[in-house]
C-alpha positions in Angstrom: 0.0 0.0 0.0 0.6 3.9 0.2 3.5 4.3 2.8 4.0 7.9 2.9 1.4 10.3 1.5 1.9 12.8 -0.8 2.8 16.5 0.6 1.7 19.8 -0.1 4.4 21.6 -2.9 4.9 25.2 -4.1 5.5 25.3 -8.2 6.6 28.6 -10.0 4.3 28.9 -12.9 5.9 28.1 -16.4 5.0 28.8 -20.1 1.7 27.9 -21.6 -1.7 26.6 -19.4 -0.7 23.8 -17.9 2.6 21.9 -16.7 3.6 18.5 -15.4 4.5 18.2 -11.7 6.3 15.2 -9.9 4.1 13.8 -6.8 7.0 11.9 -4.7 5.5 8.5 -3.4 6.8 5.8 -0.5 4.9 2.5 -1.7 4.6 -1.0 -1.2 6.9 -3.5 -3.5 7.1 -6.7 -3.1 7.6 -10.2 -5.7 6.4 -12.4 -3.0 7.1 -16.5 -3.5 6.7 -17.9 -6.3 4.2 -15.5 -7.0 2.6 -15.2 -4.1 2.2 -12.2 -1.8 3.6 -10.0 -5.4 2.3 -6.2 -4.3 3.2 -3.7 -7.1 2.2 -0.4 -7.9 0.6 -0.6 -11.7 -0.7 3.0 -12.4 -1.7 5.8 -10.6 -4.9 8.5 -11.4 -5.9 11.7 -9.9 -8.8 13.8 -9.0 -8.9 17.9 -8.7 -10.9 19.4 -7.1 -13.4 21.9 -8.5 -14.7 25.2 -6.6 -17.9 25.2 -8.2 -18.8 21.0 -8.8 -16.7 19.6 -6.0 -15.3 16.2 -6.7 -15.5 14.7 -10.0 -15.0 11.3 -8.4 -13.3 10.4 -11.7 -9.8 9.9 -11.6 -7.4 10.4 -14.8 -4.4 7.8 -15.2 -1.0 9.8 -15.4 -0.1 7.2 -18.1 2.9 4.7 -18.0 4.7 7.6 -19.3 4.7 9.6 -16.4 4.8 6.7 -13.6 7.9 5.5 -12.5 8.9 2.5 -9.6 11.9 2.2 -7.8 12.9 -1.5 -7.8 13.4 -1.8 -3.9 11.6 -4.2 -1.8 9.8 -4.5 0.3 9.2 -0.6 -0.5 10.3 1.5 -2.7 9.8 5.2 -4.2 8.1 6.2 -6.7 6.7 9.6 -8.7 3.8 10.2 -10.6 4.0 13.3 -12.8 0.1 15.0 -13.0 -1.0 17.9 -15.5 -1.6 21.3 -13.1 -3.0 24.6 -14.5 -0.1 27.3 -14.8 -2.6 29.6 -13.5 -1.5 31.2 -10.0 -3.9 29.7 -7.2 -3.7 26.7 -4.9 -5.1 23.5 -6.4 -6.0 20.3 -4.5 -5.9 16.7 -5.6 -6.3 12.9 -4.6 -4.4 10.1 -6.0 -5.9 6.5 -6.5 -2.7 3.8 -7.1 -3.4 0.6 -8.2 -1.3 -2.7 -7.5 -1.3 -5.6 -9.6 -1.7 -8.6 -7.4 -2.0 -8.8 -3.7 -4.7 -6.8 -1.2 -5.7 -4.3 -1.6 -5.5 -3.6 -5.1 -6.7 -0.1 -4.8 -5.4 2.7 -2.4 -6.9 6.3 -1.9 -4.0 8.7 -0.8 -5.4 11.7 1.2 -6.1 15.3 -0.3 -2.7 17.4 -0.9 -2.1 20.9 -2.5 0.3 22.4 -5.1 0.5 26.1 -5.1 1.5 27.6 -8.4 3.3 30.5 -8.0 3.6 33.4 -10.8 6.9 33.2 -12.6 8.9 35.8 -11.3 9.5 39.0 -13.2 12.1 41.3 -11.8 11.8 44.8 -11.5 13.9 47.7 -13.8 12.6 50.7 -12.2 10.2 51.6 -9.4 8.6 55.3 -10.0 7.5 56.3 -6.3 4.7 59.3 -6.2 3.2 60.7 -3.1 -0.4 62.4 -3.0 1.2 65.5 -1.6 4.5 67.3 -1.8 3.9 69.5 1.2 1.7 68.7 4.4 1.4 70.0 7.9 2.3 67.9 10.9 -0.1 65.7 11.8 -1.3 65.1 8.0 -1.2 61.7 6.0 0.6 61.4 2.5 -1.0 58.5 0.4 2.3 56.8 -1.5 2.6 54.4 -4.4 5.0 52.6 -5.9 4.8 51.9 -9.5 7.4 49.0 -10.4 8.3 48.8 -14.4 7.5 46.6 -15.9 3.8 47.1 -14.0 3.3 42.9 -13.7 6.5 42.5 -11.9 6.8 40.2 -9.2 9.2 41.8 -6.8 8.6 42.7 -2.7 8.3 46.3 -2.2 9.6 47.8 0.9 9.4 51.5 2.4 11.7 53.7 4.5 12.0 57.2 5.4 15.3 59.9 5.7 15.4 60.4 8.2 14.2 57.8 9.5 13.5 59.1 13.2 10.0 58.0 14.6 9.8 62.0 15.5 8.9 62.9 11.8 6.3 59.7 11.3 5.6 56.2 10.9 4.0 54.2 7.7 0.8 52.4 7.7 2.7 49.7 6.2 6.3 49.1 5.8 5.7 46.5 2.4 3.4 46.7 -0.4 3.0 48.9 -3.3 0.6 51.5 -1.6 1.0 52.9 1.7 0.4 56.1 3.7 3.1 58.0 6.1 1.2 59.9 8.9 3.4 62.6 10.0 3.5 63.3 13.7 2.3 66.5 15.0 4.2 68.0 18.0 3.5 68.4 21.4 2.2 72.0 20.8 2.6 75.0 17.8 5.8 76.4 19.1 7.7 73.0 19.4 11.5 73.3 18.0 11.0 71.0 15.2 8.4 73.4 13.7 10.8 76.9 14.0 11.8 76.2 10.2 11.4 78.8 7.9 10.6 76.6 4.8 9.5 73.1 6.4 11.0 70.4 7.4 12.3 68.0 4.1 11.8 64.5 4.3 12.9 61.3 1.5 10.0 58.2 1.3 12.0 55.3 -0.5 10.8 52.1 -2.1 12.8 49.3 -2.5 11.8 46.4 -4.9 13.6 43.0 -4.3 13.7 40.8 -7.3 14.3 37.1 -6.6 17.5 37.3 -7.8 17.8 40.0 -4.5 18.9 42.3 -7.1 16.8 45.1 -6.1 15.6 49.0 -7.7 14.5 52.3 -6.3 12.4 55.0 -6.1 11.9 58.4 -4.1 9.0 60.5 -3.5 10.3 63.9 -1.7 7.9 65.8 0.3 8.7 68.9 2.7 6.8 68.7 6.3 5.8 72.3 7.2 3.4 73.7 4.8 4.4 77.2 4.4 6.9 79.0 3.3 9.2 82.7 3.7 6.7 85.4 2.2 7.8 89.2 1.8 4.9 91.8 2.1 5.1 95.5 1.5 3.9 98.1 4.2 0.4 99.4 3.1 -0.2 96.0 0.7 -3.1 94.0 1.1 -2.2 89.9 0.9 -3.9 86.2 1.5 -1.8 82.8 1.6 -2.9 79.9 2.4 -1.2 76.1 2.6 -1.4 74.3 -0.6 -1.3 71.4 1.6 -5.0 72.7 2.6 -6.4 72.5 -1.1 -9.0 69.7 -1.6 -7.9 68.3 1.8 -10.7 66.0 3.5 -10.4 66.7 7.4 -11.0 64.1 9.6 -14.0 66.1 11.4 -15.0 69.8 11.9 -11.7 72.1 11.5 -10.8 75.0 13.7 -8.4 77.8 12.3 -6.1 79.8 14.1 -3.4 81.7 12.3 -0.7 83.2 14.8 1.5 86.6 13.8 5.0 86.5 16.2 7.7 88.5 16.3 10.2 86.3 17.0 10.7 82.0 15.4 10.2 80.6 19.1 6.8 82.3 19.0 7.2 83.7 22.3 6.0 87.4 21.5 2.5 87.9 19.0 2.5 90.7 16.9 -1.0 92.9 18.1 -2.0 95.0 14.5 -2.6 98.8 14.6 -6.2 99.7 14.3 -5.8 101.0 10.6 -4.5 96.9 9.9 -7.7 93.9 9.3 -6.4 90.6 10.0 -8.7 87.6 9.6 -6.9 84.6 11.2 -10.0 82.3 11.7 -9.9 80.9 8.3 -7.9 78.4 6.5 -6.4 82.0 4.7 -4.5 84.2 6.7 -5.8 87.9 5.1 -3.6 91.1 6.4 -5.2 94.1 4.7 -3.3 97.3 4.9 0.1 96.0 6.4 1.6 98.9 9.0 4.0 96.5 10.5 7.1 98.1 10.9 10.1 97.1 8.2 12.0 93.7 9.3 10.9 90.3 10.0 7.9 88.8 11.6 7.2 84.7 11.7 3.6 83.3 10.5 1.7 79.9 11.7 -1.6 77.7 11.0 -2.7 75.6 13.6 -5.4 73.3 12.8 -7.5 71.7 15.4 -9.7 68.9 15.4 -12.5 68.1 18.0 -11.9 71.3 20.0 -12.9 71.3 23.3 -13.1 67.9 24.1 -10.6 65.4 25.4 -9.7 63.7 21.9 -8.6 67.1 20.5 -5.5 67.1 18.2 -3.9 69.4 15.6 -2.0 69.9 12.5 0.7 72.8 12.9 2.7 74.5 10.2 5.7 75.0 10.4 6.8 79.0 12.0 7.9 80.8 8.6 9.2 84.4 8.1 6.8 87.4 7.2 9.6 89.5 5.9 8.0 93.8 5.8 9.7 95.3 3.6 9.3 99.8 2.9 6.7 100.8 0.5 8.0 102.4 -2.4 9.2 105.4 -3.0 7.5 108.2 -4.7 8.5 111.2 -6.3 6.3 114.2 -6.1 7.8 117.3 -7.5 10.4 118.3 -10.2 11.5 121.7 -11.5 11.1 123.1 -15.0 13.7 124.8 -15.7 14.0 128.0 -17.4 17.1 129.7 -18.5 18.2 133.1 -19.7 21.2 135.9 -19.7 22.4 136.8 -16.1 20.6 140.3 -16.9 17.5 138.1 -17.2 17.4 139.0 -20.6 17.1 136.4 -23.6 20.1 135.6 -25.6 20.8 137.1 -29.3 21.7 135.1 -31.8 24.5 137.2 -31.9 25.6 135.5 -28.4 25.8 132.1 -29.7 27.9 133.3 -32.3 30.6 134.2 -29.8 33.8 132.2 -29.3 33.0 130.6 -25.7 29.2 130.5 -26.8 26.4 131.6 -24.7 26.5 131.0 -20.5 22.6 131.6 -19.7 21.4 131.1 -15.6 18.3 129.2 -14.1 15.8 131.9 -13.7 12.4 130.5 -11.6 9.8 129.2 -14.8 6.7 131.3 -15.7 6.1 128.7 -18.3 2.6 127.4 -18.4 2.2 123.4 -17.8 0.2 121.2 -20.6 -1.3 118.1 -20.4 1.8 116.0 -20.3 4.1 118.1 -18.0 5.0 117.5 -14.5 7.1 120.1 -13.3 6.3 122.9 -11.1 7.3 126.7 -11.6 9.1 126.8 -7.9 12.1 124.4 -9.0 10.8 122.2 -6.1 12.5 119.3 -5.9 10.2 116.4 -3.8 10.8 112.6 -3.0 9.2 110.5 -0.1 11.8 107.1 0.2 8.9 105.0 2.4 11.6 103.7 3.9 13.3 102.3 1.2 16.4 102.8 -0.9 16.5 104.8 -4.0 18.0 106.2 -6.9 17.0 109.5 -9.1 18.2 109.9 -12.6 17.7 112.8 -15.0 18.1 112.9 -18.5 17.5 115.7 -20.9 16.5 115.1 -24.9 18.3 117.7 -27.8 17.2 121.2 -27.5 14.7 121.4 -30.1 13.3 124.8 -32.4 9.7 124.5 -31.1 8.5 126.6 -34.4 10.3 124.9 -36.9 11.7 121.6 -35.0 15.0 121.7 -36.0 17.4 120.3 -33.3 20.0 122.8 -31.6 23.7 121.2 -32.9 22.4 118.0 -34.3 20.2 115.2 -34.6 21.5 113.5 -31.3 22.3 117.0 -29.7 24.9 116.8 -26.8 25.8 120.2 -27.4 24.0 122.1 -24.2 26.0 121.4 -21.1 23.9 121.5 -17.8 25.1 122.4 -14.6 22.4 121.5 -11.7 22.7 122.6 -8.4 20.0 122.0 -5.4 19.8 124.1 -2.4 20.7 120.6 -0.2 24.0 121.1 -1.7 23.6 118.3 -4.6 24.9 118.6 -7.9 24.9 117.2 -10.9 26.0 117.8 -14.5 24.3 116.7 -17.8 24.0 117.4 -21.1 21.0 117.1 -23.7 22.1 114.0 -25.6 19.6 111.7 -23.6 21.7 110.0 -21.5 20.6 109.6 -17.7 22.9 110.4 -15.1 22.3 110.0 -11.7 21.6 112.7 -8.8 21.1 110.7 -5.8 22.5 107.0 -5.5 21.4 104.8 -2.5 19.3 107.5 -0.7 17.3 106.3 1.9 16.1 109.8 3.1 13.1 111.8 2.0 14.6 114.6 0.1 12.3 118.5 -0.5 14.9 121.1 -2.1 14.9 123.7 -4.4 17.0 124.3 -7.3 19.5 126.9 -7.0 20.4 130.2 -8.9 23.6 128.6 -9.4 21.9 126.0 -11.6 23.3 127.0 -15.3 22.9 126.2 -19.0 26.1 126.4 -21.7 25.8 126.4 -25.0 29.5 126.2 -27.3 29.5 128.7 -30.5 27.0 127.8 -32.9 28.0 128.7 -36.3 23.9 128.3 -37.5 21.0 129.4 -35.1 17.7 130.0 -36.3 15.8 132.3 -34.0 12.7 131.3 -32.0 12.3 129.4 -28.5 14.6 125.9 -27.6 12.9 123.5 -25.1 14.4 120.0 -24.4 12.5 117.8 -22.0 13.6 116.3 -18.5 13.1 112.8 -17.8 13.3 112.1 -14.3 13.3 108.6 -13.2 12.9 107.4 -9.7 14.0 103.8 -8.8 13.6 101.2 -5.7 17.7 100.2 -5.5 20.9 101.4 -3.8 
């Protein structure tokens, strides 16, 4: 008879839809005397089971072909190869071996299993993505691991940098999909959260292929939420997390947005009455910014279940509000009217001398259009707003306002200015339109006049026609040293 029943086996798929496996059998074997007592095995059949019909109670011979008997007595081994579906799944059977002589003639083995395996397929590459790239503390990021090709067969693993329990733990450390929950602090001005831009943090999968050969991938994801922001005093501005966009919060949210002075949040900034803050929302609004020019620090804490004994948060991370001057502004500029030091206009006869024509800034009685901006007092007028700033001039070709023709050439450069301001600046120019600078890194407000020193040249000019000669003053005020 059966001497040792078939076990239980684990077969890596191969090609095709079905394949032979070997079922290892201990069995009787025996020649007897003369014929008598002869116990052999003869064939061997099988049943499979069937999830849907059960038993068939029919059993298929494996064929002389794929029986073979050891020669041993009085037992020996022998294997019986049966046809199993290459299809991953685990599969029972039953054998029923039948001897040639002796009792009894038939044997029923018990039921055994073979588990076909898929055929391994290593991994090449492992693209790693995560739901979100920046999250408060406290929040989840849902990660996935996409192995090329996508039916490989390889063990994923996951792992964080750095990998300190402070920062989070997985939901799972294996499988393709997983989740790392981030670990919210003990309160909103812990020291892990006095980062300006976040905290950054590495989530690794590692595919092992059964060779152990293995792949990775990296989804990078920054553990904070907000970030250094610079605001101008007298702006209006809004920011919110993108962490918070589309979010689904685990129950009814609570919004508190905290102003400090300081990263350690000891001090809160209190706004002037002018300022509108709305901190209650999941945007921080600041309308009409007075805060003096440096560096505050900005927060979101996020609480859950407020009030109760199962309350916890999310917290940013504590991020620089950086207030920088408003602009400057420029309110006033001279026109600038010259003439003889008698006060008298020139002749052409004066330009026809041999050092030209000196003529001297006389106050304007000229009478503004439209596009003018200059004033008749020579009042020079800049407000800095607490910012640094530069003032350029520049001064186009004297020009024949009745017949257009430009004093000493197309690209003039002929008139030599000589400015002078009753703050003691000076400056010298000439009307070829190239801007030179009057003040350079100024941080001051600045309200002079222009002085009677101020002065015009003018070299000989061989050809003059008569009539009046305007050139127009570009002043340009810039926000830079």
């Amino acid at each position: 008879g059966l001497m040792t029943q078939p076990s239980d086996q684990n077969i890596v798929a191969t090609n095709g839809t079905s394949m032979t496996v070997a079922v290892p059998l201990v069995t009787t074997n025996t020649s007897g005397i003369f014929g008598i007592g002869n116990q052999r095995l003869s064939s061997v059949g099988y049943q499979q089971y069937n999830n849907s019909n059960g038993w068939p109670n029919r059993f298929t011979d494996v064929g002389s072909g794929n029986l073979s008997v050891g020669s041993n007595q009085p037992s020996t081994n022998a294997t019986a190869k049966l046809s199993v579906p290459t299809t991953s799944g685990t599969y029972y059977y039953q054998l029923k071996l039948t001897y040639n002589n002796g009792s009894p003639k038939t044997v029923y083995s018990d039921v055994f299993a073979i588990t076909v395996v898929p055929k391994p397929i290593d991994a090449t590459g492992l693209v790693v993505t995560a739901n979100q790239k920046s999250v408060l503390w406290g929040q989840q990021i849902g990660l996935n691991a996409q192995p090329m090709p996508t039916n490989s067969t390889a063990t994923i693993g996951w792992r964080a940098n750095p990998s300190d329990p402070k920062f989070g733990v997985f939901s799972s450390t294996s499988g393709q999909k997983t989740s790392f929950t981030t670990k919210a602090p003990a309160n909103e001005r812990d020291a892990v959260l006095q980062n300006d831009s976040g905290t950054p943090i590495n989530l690794t999968a590692t595919a092992t292929n059964s060779d152990h050969s293995t792949v990775e991938g990296t989804a990078s994801a920054t553990l904070g939420g907000v970030y250094p922001i610079t605001v101008q005093r007298g702006e209006n501005f809004n920011v919110k997390p993108d962490a918070l966009n589309g979010v689904q919060y685990p129950s009814n949210p609570d919004f508190r947005w905290f102003i400090y002075k300081d990263q350690t949040g000891t001090t809160e900034y209190t706004p002037s009455t002018s300022e509108h803050l709305v901190q209650n929302t999941d945007t921080l609004q600041w309308q009409n910014v007075q805060a003096p020019q440096g560096k505050l620090y900005y927060q979101l804490v996020v609480t859950f279940n407020k009030g109760t004994s199962s309350a916890f948060s999310w917290y940013t991370n504590i991020a620089p509000l950086t207030i920088t001057a408003t602009n400057p502004e420029l309110h006033a500029v001279p026109n600038l009217q010259f003439a003889l030091s008698s006060g008298t206009n020139p002749t052409i006869a004066d330009f026809y001398k041999p050092n030209g024509v000196m003529m001297q800034y006389a106050p304007s009685k000229m009478v503004n259009t439209a596009n003018w901006d200059g004033n008749n007092a020579g009042v020079l007028a800049i407000t800095s707003g607490g910012s640094q700033w530069r003032l350029n001039v520049q001064f186009s070709p004297f020009k024949n306002m009745t017949t257009q023709r430009n004093l000493g050439g197309s690209s003039g450069g002929t008139a030599a200015f000589s400015l002078h301001f009753a703050d003691g600046t000076t400056m010298a120019a000439k009307d070829d339109s190239q801007p030179v600078t009057l003040y350079n890194g100024a941080t001051q407000n600045v309200t002079t006049t222009t002085s009677t020193d101020t002065s015009l040249k003018i070299p000989q000019t061989a050809s003059i026609q008569p009539g009046t000669y305007q050139s127009t003053a570009t002043w340009t005020l810039v926000k830079a040293p």
